[in-house]
DSSP file (Angstrom, degrees, kcal/mol; ACC not computed):
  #  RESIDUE AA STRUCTURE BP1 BP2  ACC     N-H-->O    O-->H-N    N-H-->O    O-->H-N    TCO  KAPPA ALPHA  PHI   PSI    X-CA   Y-CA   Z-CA
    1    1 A X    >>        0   0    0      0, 0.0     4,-2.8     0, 0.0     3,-1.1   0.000 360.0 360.0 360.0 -59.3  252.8  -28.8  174.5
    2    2 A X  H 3>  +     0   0    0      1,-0.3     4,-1.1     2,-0.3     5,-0.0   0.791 360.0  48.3 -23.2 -59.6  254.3  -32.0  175.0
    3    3 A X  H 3> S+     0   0    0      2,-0.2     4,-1.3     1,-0.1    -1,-0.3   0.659 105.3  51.6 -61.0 -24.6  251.7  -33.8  174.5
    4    4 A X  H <> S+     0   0    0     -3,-1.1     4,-1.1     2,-0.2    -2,-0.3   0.774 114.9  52.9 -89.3 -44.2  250.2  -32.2  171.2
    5    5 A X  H  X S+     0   0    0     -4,-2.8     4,-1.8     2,-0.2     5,-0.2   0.922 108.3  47.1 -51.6 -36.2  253.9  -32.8  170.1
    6    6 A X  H >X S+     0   0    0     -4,-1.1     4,-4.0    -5,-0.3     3,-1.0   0.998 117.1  47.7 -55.1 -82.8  253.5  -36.6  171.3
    7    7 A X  H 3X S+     0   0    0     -4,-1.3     4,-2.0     1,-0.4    -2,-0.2   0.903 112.3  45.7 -46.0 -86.4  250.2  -36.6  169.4
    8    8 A X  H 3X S+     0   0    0     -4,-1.1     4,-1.1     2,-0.3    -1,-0.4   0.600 111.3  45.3 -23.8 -51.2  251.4  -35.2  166.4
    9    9 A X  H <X S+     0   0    0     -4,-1.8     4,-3.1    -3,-1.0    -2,-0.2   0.821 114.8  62.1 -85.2 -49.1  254.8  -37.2  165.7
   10   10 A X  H >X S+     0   0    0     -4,-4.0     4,-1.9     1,-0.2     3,-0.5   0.953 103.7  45.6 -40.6 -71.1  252.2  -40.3  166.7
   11   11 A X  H 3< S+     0   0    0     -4,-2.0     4,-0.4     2,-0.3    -1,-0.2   0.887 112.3  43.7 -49.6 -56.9  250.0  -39.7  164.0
   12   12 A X  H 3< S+     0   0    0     -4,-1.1     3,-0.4     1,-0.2    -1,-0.3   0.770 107.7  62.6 -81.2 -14.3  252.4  -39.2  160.9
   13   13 A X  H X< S+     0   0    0     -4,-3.1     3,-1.8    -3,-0.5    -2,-0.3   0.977  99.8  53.3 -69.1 -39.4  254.2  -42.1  162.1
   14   14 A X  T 3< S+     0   0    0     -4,-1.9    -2,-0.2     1,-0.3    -1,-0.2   0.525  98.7  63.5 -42.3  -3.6  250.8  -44.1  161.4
   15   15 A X  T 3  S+     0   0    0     -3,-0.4     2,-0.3    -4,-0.4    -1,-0.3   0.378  82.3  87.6-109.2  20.3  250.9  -42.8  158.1
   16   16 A X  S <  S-     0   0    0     -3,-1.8     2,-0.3    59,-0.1    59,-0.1  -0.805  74.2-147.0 -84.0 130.5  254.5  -44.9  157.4
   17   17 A X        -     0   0    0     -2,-0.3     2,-0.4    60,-0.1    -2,-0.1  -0.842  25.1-116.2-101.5 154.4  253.1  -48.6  156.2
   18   18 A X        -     0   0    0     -2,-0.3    -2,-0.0     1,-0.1     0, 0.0  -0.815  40.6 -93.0 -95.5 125.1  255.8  -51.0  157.5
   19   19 A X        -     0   0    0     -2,-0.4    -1,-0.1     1,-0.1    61,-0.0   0.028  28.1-155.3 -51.3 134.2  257.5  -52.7  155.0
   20   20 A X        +     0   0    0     59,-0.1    -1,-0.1     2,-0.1    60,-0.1   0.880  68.5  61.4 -72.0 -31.9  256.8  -55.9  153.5
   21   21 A X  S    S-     0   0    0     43,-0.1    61,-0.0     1,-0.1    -2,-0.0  -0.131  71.7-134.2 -90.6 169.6  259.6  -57.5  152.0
   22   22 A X        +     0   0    0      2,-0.1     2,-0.1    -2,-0.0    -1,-0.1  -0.125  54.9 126.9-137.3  56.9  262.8  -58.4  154.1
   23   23 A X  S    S-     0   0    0      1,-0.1     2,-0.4     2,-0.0     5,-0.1  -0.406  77.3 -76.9 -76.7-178.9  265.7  -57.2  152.1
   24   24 A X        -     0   0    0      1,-0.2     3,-0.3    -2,-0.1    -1,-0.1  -0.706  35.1-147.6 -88.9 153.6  268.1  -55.2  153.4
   25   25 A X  S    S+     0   0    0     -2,-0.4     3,-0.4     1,-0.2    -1,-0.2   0.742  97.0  58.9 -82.1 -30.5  266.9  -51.4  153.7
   26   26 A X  S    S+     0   0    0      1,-0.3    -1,-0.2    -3,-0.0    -2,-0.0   0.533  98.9  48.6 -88.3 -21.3  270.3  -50.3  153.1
   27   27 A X  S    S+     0   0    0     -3,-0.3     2,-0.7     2,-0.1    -1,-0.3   0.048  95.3 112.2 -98.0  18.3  271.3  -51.9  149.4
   28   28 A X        -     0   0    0     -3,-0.4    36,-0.0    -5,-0.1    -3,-0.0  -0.841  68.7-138.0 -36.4  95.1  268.4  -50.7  148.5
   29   29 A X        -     0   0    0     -2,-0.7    30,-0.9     1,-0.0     2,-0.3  -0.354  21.6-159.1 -69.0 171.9  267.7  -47.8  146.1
   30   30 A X  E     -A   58   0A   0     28,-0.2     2,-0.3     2,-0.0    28,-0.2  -0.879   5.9-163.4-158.1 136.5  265.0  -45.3  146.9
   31   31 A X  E     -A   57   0A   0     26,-2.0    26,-3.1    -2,-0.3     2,-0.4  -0.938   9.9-178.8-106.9 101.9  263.2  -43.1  144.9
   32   32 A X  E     +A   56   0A   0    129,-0.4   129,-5.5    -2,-0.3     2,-0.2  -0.960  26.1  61.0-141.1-176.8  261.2  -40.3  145.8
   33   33 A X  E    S-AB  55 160A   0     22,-1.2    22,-1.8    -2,-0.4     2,-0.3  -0.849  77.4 -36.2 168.1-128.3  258.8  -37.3  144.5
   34   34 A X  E     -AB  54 159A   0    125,-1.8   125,-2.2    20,-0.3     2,-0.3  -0.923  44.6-161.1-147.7 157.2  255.7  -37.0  142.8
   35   35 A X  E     -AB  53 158A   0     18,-1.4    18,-1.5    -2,-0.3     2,-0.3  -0.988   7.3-174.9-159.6 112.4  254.4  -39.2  140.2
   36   36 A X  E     -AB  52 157A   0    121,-1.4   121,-1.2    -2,-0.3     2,-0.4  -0.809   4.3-175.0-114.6 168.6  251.4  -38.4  137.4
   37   37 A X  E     -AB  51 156A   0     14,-1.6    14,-3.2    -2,-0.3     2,-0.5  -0.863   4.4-167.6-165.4 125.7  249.8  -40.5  134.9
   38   38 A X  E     - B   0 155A   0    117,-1.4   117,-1.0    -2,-0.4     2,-0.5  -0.969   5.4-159.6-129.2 127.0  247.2  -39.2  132.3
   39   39 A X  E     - B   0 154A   0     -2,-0.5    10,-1.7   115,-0.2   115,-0.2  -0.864  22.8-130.1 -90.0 101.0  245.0  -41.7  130.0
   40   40 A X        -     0   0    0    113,-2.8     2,-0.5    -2,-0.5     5,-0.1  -0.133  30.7-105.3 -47.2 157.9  243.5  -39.9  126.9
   41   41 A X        -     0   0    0      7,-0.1     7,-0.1   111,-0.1    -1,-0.1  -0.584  32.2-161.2 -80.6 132.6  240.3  -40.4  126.5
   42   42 A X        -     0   0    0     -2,-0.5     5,-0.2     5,-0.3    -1,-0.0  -0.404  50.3 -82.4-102.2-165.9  238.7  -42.9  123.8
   43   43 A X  S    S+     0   0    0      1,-0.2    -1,-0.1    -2,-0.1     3,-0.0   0.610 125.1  63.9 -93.8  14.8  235.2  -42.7  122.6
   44   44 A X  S    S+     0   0    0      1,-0.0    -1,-0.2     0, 0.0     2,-0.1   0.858 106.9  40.5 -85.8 -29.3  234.0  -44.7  125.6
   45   45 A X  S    S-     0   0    0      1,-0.1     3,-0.1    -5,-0.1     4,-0.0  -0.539  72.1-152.0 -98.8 171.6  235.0  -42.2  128.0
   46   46 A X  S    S+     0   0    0     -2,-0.1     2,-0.3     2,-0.1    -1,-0.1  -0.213  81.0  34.4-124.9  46.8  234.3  -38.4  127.1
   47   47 A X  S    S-     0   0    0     -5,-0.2    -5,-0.3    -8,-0.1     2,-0.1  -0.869  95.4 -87.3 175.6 152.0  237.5  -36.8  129.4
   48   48 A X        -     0   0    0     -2,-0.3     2,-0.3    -7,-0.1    -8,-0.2  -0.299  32.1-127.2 -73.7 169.8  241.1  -38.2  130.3
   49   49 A X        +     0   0    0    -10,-1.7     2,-0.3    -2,-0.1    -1,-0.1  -0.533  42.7 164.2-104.1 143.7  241.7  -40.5  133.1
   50   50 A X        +     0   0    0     -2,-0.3     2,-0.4   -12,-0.2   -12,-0.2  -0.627  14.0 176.6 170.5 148.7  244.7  -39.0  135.4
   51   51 A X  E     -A   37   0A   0    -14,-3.2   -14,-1.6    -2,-0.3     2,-0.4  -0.997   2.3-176.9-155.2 149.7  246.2  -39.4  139.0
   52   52 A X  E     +A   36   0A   0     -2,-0.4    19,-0.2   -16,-0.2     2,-0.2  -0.956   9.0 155.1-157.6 133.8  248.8  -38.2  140.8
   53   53 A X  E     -A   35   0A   0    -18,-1.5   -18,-1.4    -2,-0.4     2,-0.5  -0.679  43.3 -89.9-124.3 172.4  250.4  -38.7  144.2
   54   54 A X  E     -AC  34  69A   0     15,-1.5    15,-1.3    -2,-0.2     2,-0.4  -0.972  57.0-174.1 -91.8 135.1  253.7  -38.4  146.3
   55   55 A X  E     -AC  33  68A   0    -22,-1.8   -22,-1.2    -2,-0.5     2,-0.5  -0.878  35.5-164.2-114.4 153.6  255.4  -41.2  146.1
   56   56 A X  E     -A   32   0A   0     11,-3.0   -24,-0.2    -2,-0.4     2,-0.2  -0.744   9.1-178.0-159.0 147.7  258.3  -43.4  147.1
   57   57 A X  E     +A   31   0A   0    -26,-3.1   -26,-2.0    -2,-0.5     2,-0.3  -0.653   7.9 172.4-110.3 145.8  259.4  -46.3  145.3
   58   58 A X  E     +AD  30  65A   0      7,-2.2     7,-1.5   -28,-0.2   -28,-0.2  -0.966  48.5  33.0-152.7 158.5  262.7  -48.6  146.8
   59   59 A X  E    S- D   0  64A   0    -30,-0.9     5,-0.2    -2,-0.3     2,-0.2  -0.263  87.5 -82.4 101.1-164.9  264.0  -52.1  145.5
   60   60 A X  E >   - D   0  63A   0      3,-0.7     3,-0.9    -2,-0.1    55,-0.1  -0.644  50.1 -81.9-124.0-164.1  263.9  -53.3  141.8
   61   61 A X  T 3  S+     0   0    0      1,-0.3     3,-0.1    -2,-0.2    54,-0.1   0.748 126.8  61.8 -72.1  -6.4  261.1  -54.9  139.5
   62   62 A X  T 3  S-     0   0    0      1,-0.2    -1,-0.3    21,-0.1     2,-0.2   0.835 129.7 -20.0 -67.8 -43.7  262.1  -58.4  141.2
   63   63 A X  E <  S+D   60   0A   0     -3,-0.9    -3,-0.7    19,-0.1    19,-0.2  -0.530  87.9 105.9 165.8 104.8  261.1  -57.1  144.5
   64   64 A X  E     -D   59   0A   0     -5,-0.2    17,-3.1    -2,-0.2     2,-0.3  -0.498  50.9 -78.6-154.7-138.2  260.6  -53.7  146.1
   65   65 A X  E     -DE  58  80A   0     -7,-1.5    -7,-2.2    15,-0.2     2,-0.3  -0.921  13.4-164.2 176.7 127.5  257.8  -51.1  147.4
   66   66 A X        -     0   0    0     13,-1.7    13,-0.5    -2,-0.3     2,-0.5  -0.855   9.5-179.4-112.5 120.1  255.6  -48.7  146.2
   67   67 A X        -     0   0    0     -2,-0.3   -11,-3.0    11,-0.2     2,-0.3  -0.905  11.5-159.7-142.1 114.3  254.2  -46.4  148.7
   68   68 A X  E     -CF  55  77A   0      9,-2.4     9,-3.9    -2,-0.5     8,-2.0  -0.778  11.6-160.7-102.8 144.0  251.3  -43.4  147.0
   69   69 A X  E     -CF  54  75A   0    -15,-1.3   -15,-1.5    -2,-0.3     2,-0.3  -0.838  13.6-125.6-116.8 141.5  250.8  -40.3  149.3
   70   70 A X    >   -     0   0    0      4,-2.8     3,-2.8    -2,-0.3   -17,-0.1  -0.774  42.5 -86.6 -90.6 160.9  247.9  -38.1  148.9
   71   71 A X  T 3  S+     0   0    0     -2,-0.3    -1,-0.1     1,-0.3   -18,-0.0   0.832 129.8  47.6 -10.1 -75.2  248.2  -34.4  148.4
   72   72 A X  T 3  S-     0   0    0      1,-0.1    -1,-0.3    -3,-0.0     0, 0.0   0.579 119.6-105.2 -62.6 -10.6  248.4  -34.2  152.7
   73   73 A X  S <  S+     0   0    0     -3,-2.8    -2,-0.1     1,-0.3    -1,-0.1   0.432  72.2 141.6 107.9  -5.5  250.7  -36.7  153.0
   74   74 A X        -     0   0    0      1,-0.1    -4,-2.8    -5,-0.0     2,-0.7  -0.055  65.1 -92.2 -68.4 166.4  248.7  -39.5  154.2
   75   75 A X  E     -F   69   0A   0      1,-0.2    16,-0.2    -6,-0.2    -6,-0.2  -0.807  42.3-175.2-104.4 130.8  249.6  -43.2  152.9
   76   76 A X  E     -     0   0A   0     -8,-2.0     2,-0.4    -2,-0.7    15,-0.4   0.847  68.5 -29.7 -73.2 -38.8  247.1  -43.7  149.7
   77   77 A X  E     -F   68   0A   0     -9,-3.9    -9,-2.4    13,-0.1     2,-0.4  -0.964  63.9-147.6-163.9 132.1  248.0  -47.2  149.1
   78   78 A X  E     - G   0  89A   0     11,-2.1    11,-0.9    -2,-0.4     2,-0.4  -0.829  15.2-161.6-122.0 118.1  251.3  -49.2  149.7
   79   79 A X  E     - G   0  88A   0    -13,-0.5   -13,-1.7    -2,-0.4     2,-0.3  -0.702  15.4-177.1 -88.5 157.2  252.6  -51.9  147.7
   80   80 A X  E     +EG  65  87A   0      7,-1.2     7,-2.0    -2,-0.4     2,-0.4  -0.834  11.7 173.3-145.5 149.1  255.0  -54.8  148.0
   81   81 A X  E     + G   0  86A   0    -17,-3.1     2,-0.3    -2,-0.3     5,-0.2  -0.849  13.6 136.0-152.7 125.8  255.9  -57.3  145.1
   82   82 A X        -     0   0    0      3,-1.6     2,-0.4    -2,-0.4     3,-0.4  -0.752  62.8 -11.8-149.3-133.9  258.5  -60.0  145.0
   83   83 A X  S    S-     0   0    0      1,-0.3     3,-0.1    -2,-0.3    -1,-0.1  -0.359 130.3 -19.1 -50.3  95.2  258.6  -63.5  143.8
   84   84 A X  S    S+     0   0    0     -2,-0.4    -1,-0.3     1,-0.2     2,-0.3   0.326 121.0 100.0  92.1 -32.8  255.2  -64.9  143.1
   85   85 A X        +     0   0    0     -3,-0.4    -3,-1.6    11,-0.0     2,-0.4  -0.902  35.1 157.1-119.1 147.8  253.7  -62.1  145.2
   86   86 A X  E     +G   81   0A   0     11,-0.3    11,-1.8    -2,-0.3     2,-0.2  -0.862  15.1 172.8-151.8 115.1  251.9  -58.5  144.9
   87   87 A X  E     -G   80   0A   0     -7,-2.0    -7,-1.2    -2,-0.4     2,-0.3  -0.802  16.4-157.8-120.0 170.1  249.7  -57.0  147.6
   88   88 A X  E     -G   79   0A   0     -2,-0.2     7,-2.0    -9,-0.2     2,-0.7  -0.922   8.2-157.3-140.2 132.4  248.2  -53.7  147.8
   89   89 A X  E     +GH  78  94A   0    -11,-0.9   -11,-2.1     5,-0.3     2,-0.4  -0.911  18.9 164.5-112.6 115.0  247.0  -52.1  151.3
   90   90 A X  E >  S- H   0  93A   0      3,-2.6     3,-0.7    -2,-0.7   -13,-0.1  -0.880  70.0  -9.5-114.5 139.1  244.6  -49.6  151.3
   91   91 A X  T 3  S-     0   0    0     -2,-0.4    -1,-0.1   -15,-0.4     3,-0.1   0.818 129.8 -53.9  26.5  43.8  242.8  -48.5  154.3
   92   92 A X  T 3  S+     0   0    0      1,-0.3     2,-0.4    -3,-0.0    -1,-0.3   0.895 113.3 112.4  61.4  56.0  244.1  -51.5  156.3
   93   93 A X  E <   -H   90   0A   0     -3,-0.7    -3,-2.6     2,-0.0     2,-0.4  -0.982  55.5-143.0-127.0 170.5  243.1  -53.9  154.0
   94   94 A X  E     -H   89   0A   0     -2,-0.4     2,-0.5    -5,-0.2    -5,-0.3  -0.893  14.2-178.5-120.3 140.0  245.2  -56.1  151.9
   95   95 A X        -     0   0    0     -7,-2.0     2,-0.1    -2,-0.4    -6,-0.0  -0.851  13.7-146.9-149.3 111.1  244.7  -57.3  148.5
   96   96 A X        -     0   0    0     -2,-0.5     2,-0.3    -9,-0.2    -9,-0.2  -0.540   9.3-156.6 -98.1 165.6  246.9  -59.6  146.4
   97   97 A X        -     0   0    0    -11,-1.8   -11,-0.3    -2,-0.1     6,-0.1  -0.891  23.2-122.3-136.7 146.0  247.4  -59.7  142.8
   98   98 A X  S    S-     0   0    0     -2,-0.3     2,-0.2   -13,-0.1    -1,-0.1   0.875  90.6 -14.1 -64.4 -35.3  248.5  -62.3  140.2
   99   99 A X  S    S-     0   0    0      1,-0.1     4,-0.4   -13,-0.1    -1,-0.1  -0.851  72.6 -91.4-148.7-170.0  251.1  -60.4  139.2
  100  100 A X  S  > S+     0   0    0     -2,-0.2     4,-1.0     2,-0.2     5,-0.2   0.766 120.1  58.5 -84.9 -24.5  253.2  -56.6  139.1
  101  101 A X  H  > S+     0   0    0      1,-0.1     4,-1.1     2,-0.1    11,-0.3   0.935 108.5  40.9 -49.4 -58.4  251.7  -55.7  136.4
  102  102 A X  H  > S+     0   0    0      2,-0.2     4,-1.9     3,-0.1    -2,-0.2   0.594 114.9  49.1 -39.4 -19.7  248.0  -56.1  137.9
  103  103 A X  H  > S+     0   0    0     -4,-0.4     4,-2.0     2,-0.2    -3,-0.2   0.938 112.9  46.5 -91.6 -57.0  248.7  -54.7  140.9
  104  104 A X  H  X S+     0   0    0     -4,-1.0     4,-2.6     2,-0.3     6,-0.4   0.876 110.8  55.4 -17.5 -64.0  250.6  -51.4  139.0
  105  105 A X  H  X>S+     0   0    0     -4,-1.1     4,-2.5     1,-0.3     5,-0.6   0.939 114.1  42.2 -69.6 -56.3  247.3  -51.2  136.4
  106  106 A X  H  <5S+     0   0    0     -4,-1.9    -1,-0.3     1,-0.2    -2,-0.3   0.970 110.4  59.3 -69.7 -40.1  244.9  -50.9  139.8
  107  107 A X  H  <5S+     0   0    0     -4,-2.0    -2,-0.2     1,-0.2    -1,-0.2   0.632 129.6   0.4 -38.2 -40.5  247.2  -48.6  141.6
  108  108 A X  H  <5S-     0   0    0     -4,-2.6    -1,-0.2    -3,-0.3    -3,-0.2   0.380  96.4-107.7-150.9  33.0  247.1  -46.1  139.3
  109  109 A X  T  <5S+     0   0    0     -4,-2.5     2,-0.3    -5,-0.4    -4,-0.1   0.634  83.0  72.7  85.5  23.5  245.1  -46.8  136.5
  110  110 A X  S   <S-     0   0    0     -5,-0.6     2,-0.5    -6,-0.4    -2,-0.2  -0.992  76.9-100.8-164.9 154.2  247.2  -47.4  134.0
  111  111 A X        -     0   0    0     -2,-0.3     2,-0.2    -6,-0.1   -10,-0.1  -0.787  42.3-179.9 -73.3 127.3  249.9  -50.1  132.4
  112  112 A X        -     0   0    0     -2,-0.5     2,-0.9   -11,-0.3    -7,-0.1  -0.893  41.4-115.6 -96.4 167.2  253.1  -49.2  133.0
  113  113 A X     >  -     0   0    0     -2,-0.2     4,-2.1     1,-0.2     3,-0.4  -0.752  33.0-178.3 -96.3 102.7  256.3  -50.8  132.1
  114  114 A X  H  > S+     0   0    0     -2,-0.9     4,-2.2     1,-0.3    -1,-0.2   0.975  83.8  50.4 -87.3 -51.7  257.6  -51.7  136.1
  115  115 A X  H  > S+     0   0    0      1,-0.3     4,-1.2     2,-0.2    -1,-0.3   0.895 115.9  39.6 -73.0 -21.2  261.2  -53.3  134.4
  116  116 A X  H  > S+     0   0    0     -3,-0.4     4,-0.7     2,-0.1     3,-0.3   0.966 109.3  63.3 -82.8 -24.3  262.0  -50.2  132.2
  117  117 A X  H >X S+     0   0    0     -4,-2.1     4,-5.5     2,-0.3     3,-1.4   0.976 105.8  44.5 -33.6 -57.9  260.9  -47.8  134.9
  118  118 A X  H 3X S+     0   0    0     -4,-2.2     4,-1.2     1,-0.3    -1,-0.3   0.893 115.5  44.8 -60.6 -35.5  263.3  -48.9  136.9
  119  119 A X  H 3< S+     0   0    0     -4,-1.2     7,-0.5    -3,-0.3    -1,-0.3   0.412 114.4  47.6 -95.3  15.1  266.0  -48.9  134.2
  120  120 A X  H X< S+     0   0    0     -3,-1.4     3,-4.7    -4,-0.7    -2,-0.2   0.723 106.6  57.6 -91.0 -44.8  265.0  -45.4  132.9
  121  121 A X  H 3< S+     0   0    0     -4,-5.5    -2,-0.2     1,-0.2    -3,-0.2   0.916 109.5  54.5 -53.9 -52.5  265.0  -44.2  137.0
  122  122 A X  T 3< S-     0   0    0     -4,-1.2    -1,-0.2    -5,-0.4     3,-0.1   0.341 127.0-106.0 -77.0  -2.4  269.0  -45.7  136.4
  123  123 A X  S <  S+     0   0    0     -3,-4.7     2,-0.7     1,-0.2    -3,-0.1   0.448  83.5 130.6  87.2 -25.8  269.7  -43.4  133.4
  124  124 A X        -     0   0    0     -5,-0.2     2,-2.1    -6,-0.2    -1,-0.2  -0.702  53.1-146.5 -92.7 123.1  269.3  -46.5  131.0
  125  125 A X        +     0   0    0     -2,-0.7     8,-0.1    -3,-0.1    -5,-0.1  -0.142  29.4 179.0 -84.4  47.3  266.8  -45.7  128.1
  126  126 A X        -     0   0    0     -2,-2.1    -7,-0.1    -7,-0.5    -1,-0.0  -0.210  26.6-122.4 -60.8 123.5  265.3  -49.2  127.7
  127  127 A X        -     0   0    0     -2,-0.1     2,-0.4     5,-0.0     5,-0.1  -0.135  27.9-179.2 -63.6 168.9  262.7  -49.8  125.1
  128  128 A X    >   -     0   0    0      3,-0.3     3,-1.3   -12,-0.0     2,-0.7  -0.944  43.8 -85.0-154.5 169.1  259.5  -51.1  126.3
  129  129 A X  T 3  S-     0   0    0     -2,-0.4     3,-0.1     1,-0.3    -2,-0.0  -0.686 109.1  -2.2 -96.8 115.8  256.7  -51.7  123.5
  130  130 A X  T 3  S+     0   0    0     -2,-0.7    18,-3.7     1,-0.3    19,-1.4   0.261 116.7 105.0 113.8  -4.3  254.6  -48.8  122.4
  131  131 A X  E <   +I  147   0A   0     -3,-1.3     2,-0.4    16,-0.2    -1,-0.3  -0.552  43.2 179.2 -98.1 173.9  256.5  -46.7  125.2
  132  132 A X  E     -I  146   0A   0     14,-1.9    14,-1.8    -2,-0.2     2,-0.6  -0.933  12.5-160.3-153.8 139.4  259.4  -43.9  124.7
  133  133 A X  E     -I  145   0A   0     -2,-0.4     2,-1.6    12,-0.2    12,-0.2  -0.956  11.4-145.1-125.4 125.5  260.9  -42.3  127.9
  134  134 A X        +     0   0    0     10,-0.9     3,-0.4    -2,-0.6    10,-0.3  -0.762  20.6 178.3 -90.7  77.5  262.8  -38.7  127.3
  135  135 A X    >   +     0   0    0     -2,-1.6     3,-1.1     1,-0.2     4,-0.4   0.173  50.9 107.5 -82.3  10.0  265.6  -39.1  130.1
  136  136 A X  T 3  S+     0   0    0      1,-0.2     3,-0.5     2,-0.1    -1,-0.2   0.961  82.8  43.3 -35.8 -51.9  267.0  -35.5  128.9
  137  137 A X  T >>>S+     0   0    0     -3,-0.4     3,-1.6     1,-0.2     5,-1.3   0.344  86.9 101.2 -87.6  -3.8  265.7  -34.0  132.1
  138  138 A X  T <45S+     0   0    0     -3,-1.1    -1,-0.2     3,-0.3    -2,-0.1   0.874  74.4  61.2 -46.0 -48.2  266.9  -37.0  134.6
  139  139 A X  T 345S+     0   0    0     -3,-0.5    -1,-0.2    -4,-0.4    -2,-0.1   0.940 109.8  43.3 -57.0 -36.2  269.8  -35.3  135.9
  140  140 A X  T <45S-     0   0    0     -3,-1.6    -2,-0.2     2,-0.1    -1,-0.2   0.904 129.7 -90.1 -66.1 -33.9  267.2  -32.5  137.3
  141  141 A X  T  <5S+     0   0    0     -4,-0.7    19,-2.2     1,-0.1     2,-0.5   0.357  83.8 132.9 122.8  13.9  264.6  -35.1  138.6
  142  142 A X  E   < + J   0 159A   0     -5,-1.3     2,-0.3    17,-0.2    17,-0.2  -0.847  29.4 176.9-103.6 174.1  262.6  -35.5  135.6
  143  143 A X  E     - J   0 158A   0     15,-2.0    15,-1.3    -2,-0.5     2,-0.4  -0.905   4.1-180.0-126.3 149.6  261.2  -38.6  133.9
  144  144 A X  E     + J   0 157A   0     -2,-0.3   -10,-0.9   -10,-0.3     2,-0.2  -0.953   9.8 163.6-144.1 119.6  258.8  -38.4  130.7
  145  145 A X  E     -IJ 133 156A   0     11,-0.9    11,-2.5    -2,-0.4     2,-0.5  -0.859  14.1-170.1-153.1 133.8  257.7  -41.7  129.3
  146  146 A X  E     -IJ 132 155A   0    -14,-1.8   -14,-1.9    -2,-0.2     2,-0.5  -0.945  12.2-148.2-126.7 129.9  254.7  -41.7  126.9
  147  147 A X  E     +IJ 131 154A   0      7,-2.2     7,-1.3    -2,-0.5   -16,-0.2  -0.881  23.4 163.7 -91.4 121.6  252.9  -44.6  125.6
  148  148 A X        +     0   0    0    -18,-3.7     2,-0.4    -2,-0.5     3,-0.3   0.576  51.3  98.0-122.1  -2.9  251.1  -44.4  121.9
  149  149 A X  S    S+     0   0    0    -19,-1.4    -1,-0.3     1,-0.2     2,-0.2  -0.761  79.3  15.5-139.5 124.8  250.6  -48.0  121.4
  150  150 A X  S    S-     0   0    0     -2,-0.4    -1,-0.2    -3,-0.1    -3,-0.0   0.064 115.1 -79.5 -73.6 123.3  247.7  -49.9  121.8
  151  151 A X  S    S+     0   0    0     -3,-0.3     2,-0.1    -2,-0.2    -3,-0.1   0.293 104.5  79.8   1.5 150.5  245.5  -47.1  122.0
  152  152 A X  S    S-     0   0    0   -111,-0.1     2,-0.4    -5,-0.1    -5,-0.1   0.779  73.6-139.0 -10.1 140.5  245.0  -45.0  124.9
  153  153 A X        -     0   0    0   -112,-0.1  -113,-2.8  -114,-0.1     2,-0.4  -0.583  28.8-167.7 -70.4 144.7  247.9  -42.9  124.5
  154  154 A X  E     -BJ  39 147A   0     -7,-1.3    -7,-2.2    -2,-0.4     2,-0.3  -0.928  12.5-157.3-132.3 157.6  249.1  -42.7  128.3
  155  155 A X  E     -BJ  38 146A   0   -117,-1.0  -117,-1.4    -2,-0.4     2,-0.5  -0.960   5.9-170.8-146.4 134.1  251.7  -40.4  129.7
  156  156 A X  E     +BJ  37 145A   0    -11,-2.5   -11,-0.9    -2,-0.3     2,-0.6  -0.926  15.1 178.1-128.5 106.7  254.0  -41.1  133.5
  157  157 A X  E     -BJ  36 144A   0   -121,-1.2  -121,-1.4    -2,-0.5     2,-0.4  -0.936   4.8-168.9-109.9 133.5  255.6  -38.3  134.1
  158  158 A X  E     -BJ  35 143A   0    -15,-1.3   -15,-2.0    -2,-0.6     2,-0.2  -0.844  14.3-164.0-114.1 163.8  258.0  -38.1  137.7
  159  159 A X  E     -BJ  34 142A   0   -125,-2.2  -125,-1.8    -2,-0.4     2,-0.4  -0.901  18.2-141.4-135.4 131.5  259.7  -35.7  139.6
  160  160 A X  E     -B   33   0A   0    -19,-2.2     2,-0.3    -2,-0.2  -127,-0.3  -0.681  14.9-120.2-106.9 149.7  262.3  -36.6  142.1
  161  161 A X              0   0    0   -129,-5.5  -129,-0.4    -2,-0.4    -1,-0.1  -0.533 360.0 360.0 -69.8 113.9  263.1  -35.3  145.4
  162  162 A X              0   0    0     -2,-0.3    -1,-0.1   -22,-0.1  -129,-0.1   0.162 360.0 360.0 -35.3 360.0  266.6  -34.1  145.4
């Protein structure tokens, strides 16, 4: 019994990636829940685009951590970004990115705006071009932020863990 317990607590601790950056863990905000984003379709594709994970997100758009969960809980992808740097690790590999914006756009397939996220997560309802985020529902845990311009309309919807 012991041992399948051993075994067990071993395993979902491999599915923590160790954090990149070396602020302190403790001034730190952290964000978590579940996280979708759906891409209409245009006339090259004949279906929307969409993904969705668990997530949880900690720093600010200067420099934090991204970490997508699959459905089981396993780590999809973790990212790290600060000054000058943006990796992504996926299935123990590493991949850097010119900027947070690139690395965001492969993560989950879509532009988002990383410095209003972070001020909508904060309750401030900062414009962002061609986006609009509907913070009514923040105080429960959701976020709504819809993009209509440029073409595809894209939609990020969260919910956070209480």
């Amino acid at each position: 019994m012991a041992v399948a317990l051993f075994a067990i607590l071993f395993l979902v601790g491999c599915a923590v990636p160790t954090p990149v950056s070396t602020l302190n863990q403790s001034e730190r905000p952290v964000w978590r829940g579940r996280l979708a984003v759906r891409v209409e379709s245009d006339q090259a594709q004949s279906a929307p685009q969409a993904f969705a994970a668990g997530f949880e997100l900690t720093g600010n758009a200067q420099a934090g951590e991204l970490t997508l969960y699959t459905p089981l809980g396993t780590t999809a992808a973790a990212l790290s970004w600060s000054a000058g740097t943006a990796l992504m690790r996926t299935n123990g590999d590493i991949r850097s990115f010119a900027s947070l914006d690139a690395l965001i756009q492969q993560a989950v397939g879509a532009e988002i705006p990383v410095i209003a996220l972070f001020a909508w997560l904060a309750g401030d309802n900062m414009r962002a071009a061609g986006w609009s985020a509907d913070l009514s529902q923040l105080a429960d845990g959701r976020l709504t932020a819809r993009r209509t311009e440029p073409a595809p309309v894209t939609e990020l919807r969260l919910v956070l863990e209480k």
